[in-house]
C-alpha positions in Angstrom: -11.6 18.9 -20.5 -8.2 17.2 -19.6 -9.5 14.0 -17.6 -7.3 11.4 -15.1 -7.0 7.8 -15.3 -7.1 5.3 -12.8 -7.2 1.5 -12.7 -7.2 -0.3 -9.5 -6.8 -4.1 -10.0 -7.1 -6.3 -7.4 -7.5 -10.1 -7.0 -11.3 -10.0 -7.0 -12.3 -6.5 -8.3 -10.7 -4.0 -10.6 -11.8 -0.2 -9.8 -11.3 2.5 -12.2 -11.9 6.4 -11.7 -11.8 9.3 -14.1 -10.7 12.6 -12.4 -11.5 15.9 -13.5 -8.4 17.5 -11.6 -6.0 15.6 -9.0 -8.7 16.2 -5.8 -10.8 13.7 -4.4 -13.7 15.8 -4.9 -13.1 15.8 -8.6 -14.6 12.4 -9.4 -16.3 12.2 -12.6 -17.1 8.5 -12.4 -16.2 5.3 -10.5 -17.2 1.9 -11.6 -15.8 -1.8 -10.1 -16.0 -5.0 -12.1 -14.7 -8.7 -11.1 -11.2 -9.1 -11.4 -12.0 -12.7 -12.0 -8.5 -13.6 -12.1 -8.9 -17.8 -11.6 -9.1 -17.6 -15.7 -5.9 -15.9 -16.1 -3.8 -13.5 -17.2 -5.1 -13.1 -20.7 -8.6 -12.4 -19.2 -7.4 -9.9 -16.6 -5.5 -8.0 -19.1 -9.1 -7.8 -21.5 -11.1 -7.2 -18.3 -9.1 -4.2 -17.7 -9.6 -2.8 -21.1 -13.1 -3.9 -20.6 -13.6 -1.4 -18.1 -11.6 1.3 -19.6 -13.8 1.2 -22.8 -16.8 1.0 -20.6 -15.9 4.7 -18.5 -15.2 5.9 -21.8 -18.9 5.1 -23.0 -20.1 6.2 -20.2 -18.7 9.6 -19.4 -18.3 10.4 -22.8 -14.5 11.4 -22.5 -11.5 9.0 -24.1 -8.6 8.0 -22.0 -5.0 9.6 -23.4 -3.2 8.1 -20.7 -4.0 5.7 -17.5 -2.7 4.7 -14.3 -2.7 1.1 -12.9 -1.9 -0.1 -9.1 -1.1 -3.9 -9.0 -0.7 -6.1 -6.4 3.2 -6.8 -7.6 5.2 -4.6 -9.2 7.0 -4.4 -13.2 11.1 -5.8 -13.4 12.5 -2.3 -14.9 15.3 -4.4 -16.8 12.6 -6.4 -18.5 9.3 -4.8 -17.8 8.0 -7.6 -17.2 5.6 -8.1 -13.8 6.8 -9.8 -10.4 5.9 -10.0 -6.9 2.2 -10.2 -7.7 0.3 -12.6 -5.3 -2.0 -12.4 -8.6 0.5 -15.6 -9.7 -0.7 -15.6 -13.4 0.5 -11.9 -14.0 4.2 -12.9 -13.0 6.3 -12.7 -16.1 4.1 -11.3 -18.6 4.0 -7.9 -20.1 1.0 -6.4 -18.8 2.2 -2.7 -19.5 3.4 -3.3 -22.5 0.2 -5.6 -23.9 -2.0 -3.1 -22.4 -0.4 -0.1 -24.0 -0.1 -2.5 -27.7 -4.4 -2.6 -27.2 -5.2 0.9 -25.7 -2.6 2.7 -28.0 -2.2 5.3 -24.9 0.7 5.5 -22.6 0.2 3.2 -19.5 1.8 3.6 -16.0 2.4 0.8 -13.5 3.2 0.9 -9.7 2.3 -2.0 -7.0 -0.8 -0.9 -4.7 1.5 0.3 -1.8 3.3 3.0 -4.0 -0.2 4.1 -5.3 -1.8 4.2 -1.3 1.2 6.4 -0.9 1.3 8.7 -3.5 -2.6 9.3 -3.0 -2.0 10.4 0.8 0.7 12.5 -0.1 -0.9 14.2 -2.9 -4.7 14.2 -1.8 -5.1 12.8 1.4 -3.6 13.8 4.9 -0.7 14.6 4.2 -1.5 18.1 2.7 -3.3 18.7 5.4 -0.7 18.0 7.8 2.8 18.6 5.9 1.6 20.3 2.7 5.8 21.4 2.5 7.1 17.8 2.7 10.2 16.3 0.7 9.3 12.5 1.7 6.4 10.6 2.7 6.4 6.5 3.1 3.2 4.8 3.0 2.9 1.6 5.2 -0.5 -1.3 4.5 -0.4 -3.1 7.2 -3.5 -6.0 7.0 -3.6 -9.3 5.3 -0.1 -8.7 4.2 2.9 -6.0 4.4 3.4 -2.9 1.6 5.3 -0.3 1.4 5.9 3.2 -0.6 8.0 6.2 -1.1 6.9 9.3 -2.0 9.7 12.2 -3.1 8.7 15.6 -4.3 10.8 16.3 -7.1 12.6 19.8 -7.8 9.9 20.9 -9.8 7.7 20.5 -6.8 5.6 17.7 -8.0 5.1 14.6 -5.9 6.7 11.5 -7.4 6.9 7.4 -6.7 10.3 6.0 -5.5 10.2 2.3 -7.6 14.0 2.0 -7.6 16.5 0.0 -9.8 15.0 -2.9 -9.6 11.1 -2.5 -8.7 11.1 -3.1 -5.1 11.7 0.4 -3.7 9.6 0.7 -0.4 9.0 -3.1 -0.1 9.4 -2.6 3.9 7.0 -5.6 4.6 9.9 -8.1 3.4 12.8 -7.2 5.5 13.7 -9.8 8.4 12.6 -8.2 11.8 12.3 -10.8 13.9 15.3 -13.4 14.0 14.0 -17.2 12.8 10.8 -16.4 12.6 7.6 -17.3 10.9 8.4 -19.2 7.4 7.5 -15.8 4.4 6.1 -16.6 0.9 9.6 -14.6 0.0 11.3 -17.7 0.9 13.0 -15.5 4.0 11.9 -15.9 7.7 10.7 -13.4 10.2 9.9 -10.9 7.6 7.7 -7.8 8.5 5.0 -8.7 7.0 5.2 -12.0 9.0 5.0 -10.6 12.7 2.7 -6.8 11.3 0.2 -8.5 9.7 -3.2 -9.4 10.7 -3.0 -13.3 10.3 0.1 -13.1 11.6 -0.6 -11.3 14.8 -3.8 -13.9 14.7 -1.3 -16.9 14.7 0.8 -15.4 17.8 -2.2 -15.3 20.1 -3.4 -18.4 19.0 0.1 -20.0 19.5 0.1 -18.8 23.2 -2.8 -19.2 24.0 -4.8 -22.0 21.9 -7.6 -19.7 21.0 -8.1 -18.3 17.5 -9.6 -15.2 17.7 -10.1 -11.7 15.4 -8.0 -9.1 15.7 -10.5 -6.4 16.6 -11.3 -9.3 19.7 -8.3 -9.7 20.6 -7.7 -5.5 20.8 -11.0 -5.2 23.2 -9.2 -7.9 25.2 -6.4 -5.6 25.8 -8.0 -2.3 26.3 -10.5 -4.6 28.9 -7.4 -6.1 30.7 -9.1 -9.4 30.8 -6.7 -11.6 28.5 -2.9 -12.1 29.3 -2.3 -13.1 26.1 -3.8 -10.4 24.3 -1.7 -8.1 26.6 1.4 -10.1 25.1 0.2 -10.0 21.5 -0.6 -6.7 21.8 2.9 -5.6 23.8 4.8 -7.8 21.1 2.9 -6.1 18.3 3.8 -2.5 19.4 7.3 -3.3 19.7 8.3 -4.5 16.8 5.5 -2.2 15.3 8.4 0.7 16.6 11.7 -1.4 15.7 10.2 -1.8 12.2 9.4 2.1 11.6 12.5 2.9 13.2 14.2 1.9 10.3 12.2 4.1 7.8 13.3 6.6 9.9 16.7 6.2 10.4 17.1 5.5 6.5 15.1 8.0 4.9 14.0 10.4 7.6 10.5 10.9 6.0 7.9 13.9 6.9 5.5 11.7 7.4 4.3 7.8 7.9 1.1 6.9 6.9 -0.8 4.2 8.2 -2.9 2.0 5.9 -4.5 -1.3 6.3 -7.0 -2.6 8.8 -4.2 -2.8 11.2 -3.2 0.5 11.1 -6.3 1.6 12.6 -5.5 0.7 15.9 -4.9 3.9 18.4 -1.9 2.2 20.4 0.1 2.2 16.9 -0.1 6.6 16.9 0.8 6.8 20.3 2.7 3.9 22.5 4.0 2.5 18.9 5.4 5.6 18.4 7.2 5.9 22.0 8.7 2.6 21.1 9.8 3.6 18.0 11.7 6.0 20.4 14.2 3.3 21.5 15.5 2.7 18.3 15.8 5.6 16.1 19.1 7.6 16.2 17.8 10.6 16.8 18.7 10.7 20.6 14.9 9.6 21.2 13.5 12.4 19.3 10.8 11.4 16.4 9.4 14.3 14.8 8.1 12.3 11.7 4.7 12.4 11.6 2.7 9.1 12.3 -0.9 9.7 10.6 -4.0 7.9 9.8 -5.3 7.6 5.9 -7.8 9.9 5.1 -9.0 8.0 1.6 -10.2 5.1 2.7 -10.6 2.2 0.4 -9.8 5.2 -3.0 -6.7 5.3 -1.8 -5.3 2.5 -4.5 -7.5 3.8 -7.6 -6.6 7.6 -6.7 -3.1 6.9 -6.7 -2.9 5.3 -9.8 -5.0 8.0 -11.5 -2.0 10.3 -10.2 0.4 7.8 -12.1 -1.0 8.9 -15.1 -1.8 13.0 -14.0 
């Protein structure tokens, strides 16, 4: 039986799958062990093997080819990893290492591309626009992601990484004017007025209190905290300046929403009527602004379809 790949590494855990066919349904096994990253990257790299070997025991079946989500993304000129927040992969040849010691063909995309292409090829978005062209995929919790999803002309879905690596890296474009310092080295970046902590850090700048996201929400909905109301008016603003964009630039299908901010209602409604205001489409948005329907196997589905 032809089997699918995934790997799912992530700062604490890695997650790997093995598919029987491209459905969410079709899971043969799923295992998680620590990432355990704080001894570095030679570790990580053997941990992942670790785990491959260990499905392969376990089900029986032998990996021919694998798909990995990161949390950076691979320098196509070099093919070496950057962008990771995992700072001991930066500049070493985790694709290439990894493919030297499995002696299988290994793919690599950052954990946004992966969340995308596993909604658009298994989640909602079949469900909703099984006939789309274009699908961006937008994490929006601790930090900022974003991916592209194309279907090419042979009708099979495929990952936009780009020249240089960073194709759907939304979270790091400037949106609001001298803001919040970024990690990037930029200010104001998406990712710095979208995210949870930094939607934390505006209501506690206004109003001295530091308080949970999901508190401040309740706060809003109970009309008992002015400055919730102005974090959560602020957030929903720039929430439809920011998607706005997207729009305007590559007029997806469909926008899915991914993170633990994404889970809040006002986003699929009122962030969509701002979002109104700003695309050129004479006020018009017909792009679809869904919820995920994966979960959490989002990340380790979509790199499994990296390797389908």
């Amino acid at each position: 039986m032809q089997t699918i790949w995934g790997i799912d590494l992530g700062g604490t855990k890695i997650e790997g799958v093995v598919l029987s066919s491209p459905s969410p349904d079709a899971v043969i096994i799923r295992k998680r062990i620590d990432t355990e990253s704080h001894k570095g990257y030679q570790h990580i790299a053997n941990q992942i093997v670790r785990l491959i070997r260990e499905l392969e025991a376990e089900t029986g079946y032998r990996a021919e080819s694998v798909g990995i989500g990161t949390p950076g993304t691979v320098e196509p000129a070099t093919d070496l990893m950057k962008n990771c927040n995992t700072t001991c992969l930066n500049g070493m040849p985790l694709r290439a290492d990894l493919m030297k010691t499995l002696n299988i063909p290994v793919a690599i995309a950052n954990d946004a591309n992966c969340f995308a292409l596993a909604e658009a090829t298994m989640g909602i978005v079949p469900d909703v626009v099984p006939d789309f062209n274009c699908v961006f995929g937008v994490i929006m919790g601790t930090g900022v992601g974003g991916g592209v999803v194309f279907r090419g002309k042979d009708g099979q879905p495929f990952v936009l990484n780009g020249r240089q690596g960073i194709g759907g890296e939304w979270g790091h474009n400037e949106l609001e004017f001298n803001g919040y310092d970024c990690y990037c080295g930029k200010k104001g970046c998406v990712e710095q007025v979208l995210s949870g902590p930094a939607l934390q850090r505006y209501y506690a700048q206004i109003s001295g209190k530091e308080l949970k996201m999901k508190e401040i929400v309740a706060r809003y909905y109970a009309d008992s905290d002015p400055y919730a109301s102005q974090t959560i008016d602020r957030m929903l603003e720039y929430f439809g300046k920011a998607v706005s964009v997207l729009m305007n630039i590559l007029d997806p299908d469909a926008i899915v929403l991914g993170g633990g901010v994404g889970n809040i209602d006002l986003l699929y409604t009122e962030g969509v009527e701002r979002a109104k205001k700003y695309i050129f489409n004479s006020g018009n948005v017909e792009t679809k602004i869904l919820r995920p329907k994966l979960g959490d196997s989002a990340g380790v589905f979509g790199a499994a379809m990296l390797a389908e």
